[in-house]
C-alpha positions as CSV (number, residue, x, y, z in Angstrom):
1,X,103.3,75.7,99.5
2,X,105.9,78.4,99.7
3,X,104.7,82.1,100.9
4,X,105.9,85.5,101.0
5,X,104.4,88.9,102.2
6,X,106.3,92.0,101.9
7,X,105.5,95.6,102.7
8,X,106.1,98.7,102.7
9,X,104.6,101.9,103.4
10,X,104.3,104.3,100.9
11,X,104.2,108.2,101.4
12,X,101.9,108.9,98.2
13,X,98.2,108.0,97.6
14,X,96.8,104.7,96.7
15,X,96.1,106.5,92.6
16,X,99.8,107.6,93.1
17,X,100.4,103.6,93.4
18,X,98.6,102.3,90.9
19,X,99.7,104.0,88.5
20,X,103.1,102.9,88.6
21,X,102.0,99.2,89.2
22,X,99.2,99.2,86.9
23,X,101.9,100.2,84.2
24,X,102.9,96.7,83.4
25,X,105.8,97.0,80.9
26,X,107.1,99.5,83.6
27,X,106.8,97.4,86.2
28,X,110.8,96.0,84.8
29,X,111.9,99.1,86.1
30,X,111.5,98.5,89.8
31,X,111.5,94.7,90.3
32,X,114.8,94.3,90.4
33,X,115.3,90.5,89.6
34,X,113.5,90.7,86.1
35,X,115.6,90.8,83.6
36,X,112.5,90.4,80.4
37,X,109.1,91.1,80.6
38,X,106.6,90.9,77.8
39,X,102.9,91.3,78.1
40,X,102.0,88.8,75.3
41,X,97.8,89.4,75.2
42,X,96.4,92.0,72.8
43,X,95.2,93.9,76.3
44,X,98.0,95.4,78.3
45,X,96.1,95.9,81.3
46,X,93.2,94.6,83.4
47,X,91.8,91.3,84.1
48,X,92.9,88.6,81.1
49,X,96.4,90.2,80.5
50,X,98.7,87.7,80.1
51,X,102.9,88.3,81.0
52,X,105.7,86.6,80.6
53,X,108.6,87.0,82.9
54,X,112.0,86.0,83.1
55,X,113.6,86.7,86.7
56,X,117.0,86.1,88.6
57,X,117.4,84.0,91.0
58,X,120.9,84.1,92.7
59,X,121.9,86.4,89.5
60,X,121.0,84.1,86.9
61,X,118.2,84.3,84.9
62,X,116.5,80.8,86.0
63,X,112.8,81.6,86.3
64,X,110.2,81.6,83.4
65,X,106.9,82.4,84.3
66,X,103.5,82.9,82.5
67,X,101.5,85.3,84.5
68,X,97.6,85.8,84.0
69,X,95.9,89.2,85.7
70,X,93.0,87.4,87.0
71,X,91.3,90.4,89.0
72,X,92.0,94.0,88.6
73,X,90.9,96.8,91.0
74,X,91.8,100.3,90.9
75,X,93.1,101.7,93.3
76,X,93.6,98.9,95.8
77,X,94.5,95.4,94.1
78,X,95.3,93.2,91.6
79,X,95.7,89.4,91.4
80,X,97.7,87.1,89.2
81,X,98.4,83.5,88.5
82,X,101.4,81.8,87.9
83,X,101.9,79.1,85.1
84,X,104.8,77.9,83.3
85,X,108.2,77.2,85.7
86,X,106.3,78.3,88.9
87,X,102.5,77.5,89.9
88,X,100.2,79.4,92.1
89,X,99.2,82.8,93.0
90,X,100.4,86.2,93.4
91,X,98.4,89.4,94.5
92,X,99.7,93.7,94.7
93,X,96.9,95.1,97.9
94,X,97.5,99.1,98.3
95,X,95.7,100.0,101.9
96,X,94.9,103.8,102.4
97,X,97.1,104.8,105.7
98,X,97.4,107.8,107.3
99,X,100.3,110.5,105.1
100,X,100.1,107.9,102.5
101,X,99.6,104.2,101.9
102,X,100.4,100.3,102.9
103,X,101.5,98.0,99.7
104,X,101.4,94.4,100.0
105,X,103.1,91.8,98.0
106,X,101.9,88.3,98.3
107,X,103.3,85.4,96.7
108,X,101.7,81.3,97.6
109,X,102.9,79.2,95.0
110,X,104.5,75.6,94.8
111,X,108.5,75.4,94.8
112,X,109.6,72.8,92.0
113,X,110.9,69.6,93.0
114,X,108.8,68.5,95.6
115,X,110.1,67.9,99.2
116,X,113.2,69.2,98.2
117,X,112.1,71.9,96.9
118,X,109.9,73.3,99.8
119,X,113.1,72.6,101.9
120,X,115.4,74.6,99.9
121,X,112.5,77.2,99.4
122,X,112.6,77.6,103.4
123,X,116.5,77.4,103.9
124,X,117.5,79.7,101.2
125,X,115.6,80.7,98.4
126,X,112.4,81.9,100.7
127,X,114.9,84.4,102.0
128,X,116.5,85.9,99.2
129,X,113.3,86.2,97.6
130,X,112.2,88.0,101.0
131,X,115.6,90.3,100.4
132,X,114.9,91.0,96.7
133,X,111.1,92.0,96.6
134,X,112.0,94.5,99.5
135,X,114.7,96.3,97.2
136,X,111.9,95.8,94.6
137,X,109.5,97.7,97.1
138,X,111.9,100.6,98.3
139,X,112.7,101.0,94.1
140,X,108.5,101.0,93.8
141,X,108.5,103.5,97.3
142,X,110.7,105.9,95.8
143,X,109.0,106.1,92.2
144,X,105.6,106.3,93.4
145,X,107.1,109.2,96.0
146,X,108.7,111.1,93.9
147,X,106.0,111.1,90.7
């Protein structure tokens, strides 16, 4: 099982937060590694949507995922699951903190290809992943900051 867990703190309130991650279709505008995001349920928020992602890996576009919201709580998390090229779980957690706020984004799910694939996860991918959600985060930072 492959994890990551990156932070960041946030000089805006947990509200301030949300609403830029609860705004799904927006979300393309700070995670920089997606490069086509459609919410494909009828809802477009909240527990039951449904997302499909394409993302870069290394610059190409190599990873199609199905995301379901499976819990939604405003102001302070939501959690997803992952189906389609990728399998397992994925989860935004905003912590009050003092001048602002913590955000969290956690990511367990299982690398394709087995053995090899947890071994490549740990000697390369795990890392650039680690490097990309934290220009993701400091794009999400500065949006939430400056609304």
């Amino acid at each position: 099982m492959a994890h990551l867990d990156v932070r960041v703190f946030i000089r805006a309130t947990p509200e301030r937060v949300w609403e830029v991650i609860a705004d799904i279709p927006g979300q393309a505008d700070w995670m920089v590694d997606v490069r086509r995001l459609e919410v494909t349920s009828e809802q477009h928020s909240g527990a039951g949507t449904v997302v499909k992602v394409t993302s870069e890996l290394f610059g190409l576009p190599l990873v199609h995922d199905t995301m379901r919201i499976t819990s939604w709580q405003p102001p302070h998390r939501f959690d997803v699951e992952h189906s389609g090229g990728v399998t397992g779980t994925g989860a935004f957690v905003i912590e009050s903190a003092p001048g602002g706020c913590i955000f969290t984004w956690v990511e367990d799910f299982r690398p394709p290809l087995g053995p090899l694939g947890e071994l490549g996860f740990a000697l390369l991918v795990g890392p650039h992943m680690q490097r990309v959600f934290g220009r993701s985060l400091d794009n999400l930072r500065r949006l939430a900051e400056e609304g």
